[in-house]
N, C-alpha and C positions, 0 to 999 in steps of 0.2 A: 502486558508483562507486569508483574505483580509482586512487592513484598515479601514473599513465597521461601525465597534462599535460607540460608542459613542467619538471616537477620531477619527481627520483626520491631517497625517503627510506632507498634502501637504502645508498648512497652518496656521498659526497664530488667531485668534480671539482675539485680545484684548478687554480689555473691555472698551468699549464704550456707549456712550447711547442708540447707534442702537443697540448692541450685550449685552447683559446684563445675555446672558444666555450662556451656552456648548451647543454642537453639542448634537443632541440627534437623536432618530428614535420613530417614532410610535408602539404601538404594540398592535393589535388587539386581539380578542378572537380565528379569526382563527390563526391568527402567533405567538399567544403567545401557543397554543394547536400544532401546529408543531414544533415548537421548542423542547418542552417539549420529544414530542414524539421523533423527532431525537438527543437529550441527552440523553434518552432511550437506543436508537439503538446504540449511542455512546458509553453508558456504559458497553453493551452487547456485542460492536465490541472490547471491552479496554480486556472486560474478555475472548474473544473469542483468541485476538491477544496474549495471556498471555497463553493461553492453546498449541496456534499453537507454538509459540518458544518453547515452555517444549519437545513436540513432535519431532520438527525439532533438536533439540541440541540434544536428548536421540534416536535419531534415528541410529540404526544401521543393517539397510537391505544394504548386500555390491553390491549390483545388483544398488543401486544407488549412483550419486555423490554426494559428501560434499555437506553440507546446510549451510555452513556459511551466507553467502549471504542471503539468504530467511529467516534466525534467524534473522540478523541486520534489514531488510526490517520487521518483523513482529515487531521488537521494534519501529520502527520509527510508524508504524501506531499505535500504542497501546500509544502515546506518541499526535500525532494528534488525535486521539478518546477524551483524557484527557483535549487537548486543545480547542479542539470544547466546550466540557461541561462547562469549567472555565471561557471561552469568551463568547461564545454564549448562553448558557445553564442559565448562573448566570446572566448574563445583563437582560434577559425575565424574569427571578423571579424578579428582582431588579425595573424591569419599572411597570410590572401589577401588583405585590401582593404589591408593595408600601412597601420594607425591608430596614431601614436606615440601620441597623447593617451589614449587606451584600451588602450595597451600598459600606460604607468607605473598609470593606476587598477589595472589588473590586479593587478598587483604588491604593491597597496598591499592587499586585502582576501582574495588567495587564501588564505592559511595559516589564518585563522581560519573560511570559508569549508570548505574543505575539512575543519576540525576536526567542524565540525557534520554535514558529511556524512556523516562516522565514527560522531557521535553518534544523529543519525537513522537511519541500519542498523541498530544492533544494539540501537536502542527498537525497530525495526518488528514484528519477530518475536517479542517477548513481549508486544506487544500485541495480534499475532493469536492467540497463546497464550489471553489473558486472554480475548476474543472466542469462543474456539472452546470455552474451559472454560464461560462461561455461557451455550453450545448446548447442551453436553453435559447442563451441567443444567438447562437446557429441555426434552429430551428423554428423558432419564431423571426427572425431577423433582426430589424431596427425595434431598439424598445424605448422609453420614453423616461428611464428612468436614468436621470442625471448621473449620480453616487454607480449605478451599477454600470452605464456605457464606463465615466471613467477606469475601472475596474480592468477593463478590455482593451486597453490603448495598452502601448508598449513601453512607455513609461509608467502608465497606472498599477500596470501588472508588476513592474519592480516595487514601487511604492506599495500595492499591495503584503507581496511578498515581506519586502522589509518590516512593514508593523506587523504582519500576523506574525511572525517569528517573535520577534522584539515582545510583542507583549504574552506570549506561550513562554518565551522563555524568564520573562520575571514572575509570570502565573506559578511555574515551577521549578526556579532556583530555590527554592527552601530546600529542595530534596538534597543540594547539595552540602546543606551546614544540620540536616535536622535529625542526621544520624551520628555514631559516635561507633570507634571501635573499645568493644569491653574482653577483657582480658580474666583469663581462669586458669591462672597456676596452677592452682591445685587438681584439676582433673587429670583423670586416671586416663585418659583418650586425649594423644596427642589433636586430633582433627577435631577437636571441640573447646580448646584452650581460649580459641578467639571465635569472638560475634558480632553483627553491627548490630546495636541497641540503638533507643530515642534518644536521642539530647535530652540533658534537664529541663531544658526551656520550653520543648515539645509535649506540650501541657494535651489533655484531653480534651478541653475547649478546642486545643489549634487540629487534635486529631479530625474532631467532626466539622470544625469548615471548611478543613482541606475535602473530609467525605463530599459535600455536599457540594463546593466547588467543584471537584471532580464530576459527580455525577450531573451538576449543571452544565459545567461549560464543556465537557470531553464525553456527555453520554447524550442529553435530554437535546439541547440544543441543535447540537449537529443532526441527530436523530432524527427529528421533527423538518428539519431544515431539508434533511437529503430523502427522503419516502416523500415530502410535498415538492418540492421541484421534478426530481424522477416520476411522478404520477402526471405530474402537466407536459412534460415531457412525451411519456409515452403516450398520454391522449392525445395530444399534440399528431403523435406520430399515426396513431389509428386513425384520425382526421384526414392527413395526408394519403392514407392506403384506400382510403373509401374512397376518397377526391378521385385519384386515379383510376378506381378500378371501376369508376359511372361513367371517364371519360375515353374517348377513343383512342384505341393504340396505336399511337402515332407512328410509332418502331414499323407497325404492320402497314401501313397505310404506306410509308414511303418504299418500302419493299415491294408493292401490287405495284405502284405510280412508275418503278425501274423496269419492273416486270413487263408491265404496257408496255413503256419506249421501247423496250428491247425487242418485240413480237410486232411491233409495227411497221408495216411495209415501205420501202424506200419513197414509192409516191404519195401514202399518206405523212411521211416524213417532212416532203415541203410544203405540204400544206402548213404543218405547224411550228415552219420558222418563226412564222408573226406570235406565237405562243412561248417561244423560249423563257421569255423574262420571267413572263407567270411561274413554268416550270422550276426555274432557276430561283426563285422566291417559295416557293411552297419548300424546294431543298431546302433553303437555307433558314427556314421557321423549321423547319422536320429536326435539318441537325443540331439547331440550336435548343430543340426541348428534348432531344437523346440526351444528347450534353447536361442539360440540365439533370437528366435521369440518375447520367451516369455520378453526377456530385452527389445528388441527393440521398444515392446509397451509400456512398463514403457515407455520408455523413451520420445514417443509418445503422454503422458500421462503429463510426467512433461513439454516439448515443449508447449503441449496445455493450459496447465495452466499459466506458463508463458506469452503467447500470450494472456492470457484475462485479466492477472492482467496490462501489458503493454497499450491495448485496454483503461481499465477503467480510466489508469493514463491518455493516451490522452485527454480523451472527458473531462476529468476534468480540465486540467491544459489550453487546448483550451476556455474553459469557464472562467478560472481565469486570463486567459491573456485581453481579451474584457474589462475585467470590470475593470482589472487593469488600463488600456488606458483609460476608462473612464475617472476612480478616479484623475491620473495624470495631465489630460489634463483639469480638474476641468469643465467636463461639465456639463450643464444648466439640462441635464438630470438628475440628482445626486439631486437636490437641489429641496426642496418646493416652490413652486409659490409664497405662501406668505412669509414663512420666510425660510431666508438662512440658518439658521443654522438647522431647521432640513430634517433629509433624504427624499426624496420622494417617494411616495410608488414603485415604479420602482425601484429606487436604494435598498432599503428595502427589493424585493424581489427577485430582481436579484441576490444580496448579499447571500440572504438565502440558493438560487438555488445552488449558484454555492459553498457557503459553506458546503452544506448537502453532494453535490456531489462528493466534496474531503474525506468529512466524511466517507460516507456510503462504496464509492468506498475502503475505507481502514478496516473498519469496518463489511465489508462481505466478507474479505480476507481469512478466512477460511473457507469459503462456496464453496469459488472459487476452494482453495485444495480439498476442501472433494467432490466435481461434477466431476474436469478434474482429480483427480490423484489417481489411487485404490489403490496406495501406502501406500500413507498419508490417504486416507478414513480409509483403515485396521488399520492402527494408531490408529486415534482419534479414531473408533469402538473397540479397546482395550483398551487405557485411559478410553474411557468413564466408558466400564465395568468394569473397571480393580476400580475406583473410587465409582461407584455405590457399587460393593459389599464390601468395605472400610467402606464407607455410612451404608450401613447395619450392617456389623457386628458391630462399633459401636454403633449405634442405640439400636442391640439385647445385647450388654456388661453392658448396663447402670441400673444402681441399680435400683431395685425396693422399692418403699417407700409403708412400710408398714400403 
């Protein structure tokens, strides 16, 4: 989510005779009808993200690892769904349906609004870091590396947790003092009287280390960090598919061994009392590497889901960085032909793209569980019903009026 609104931090507007108005953007019947519809899907992804941490924290199948990680990761998208609708959602009511009284609200809660959307970015990605690191060692198992087993303990994982916040959130508290609301009496359009401008002190210097901060620690970084762990990973996992498919299927083997006992006649039957034990040990290595089978696809399960929610952050945050470069480097592209201060339909739409796509990509985060993990699907198919018939017997308790 992006600088995009009706404020831009790269610049000033004072008012002058040439600028008389705020930054603003167009908004058509088609983009005022998309928007709408992805605040929709926002508020649907806000409630979706709110049912998957209920799941993920009340989960207790011990065949899986801790879900810290994926609880924190489900708050932060439930927190950008919120933000998407506040920024996005209310600016589109505030320009087409022409709302004074939800113009000024506006004004009054975007700057710290928009801070946190800062803040929840560049939490997002090292918490699918910390997720993807306790696949890794899920699937490799014991590793050897000090700094990262602690990581994996349950009090690590809070410590964890605590400083990647802690220090995301001073990386990007500027956002919340490094904008200012500018005021234009004089314009002829009430919806363009107010703007967030830069701070004075928001020098061009701070613009490009914030750039390159950005693009270091919230793009290059995590980048590099989540395509090399997810590629050992999945080799990892190709390793284990060949492994098995050279070695005998054990599944079948104890199926032929039931099949025998069962077709074998009552007198060769006493023969093989003295044989039980053996019998009775080949079960119990057959059921113990089923069992093994059957975890190792979970775990399979949860790899794969990981890997798409990883996948979605990519192509989204690849898209936020382009436009971000844009924004920064204040191109001609960004700007209306005739007047500067509003958006171009290019910028407008690109904006849109790349905000829906951070949205949505967070906002179908439970979709993503309930496809790759029959874990968590068994889950939320027990919430669900578990909720439905709650829903009903209420429904059947409620007095009747005579």
């Amino acid at each position: 989510m992006n600088s995009t609104k009706n404020f831009n931090l790269n610049y000033n507007i004072n008012e002058t005779d040439d600028h008389i108005c705020g930054a603003a953007e167009y908004y058509t019947d088609t983009r005022f009808t998309f928007l709408i519809i992805s605040s929709f899907i926002a508020a649907c992804g806000t409630i979706g993200n709110i049912i998957l941490f209920y799941v993920l924290i009340k989960k207790k199948d011990n065949t899986q690892k801790p879900t810290l990680y994926p609880s924190v990761l489900a708050i932060l998208d439930c927190l950008l769904c919120i933000v998407y609708i506040l920024i996005f959602g209310i600016d589109a009511i505030i320009h087409y349906l022409h709302i004074y009284p939800l113009f000024i609200i506006y004004f009054k809660y975007v700057i710290p609004v928009f801070a946190i959307s800062k803040i929840v970015q560049i939490s997002m990605p090292y918490m699918l870091i910390f997720a993807t690191i306790e696949r890794l060692i899920w699937t490799f198992g014991q590793i050897e590396n000090w700094i990262l087993r602690q990581t994996q303990t349950d009090k690590g994982r809070l410590w964890t947790i605590f400083l990647t916040m802690f220090i995301c959130i001073i990386s990007r508290s500027v956002y919340f003092f490094n904008g200012k609301l500018d005021l234009y009496p004089n314009c002829p359009d009430i919806f363009r009287t107010k703007a967030i401008g830069g701070a004075e002190w928001w020098s061009e210097e701070l613009i490009h280390l914030d750039l390159i901060t950005f693009t270091i620690l919230q793009v290059f970084i995590p980048f590099f960090i989540l395509i090399i762990l997810n590629c050992i990973i999945i080799r990892r996992m190709a390793d284990k598919v060949k492994k098995f498919t050279n070695e005998p299927n054990m599944a079948t083997c104890k199926k032929l061994l039931l099949k025998q006992e069962a077709t074998t006649s009552p007198s060769r039957k006493c023969s093989l009392i003295s044989n039980d034990s053996t019998i009775n040990v080949t079960k119990n290595r057959t059921n113990s590497i089923t069992s093994s089978l059957r975890v190792d696809k979970k775990m399979r399960s949860a790899v794969l889901t990981m890997t798409a929610i990883v996948a979605s952050y990519l192509i989204s945050n690849s898209l936020s960085l382009f436009l971000t470069i844009l924004e920064r480097t204040d191109s001609d592209l960004l700007k209306d032909s005739n007047d500067e201060t509003l958006a171009s339909t290019f910028h407008s739409t690109f904006s849109d793209i790349v905000s829906f796509t951070y949205m949505f990509t967070s906002a179908v985060r439970i979709i993503i569980y309930y496809i790759c993990n029959p874990s968590i699907r068994n889950d939320l198919n027990e919430y669900f019903s578990m909720f439905h018939k709650n829903h009903y017997k209420s429904e059947k308790n409620l007095p009747i009026e005579l």
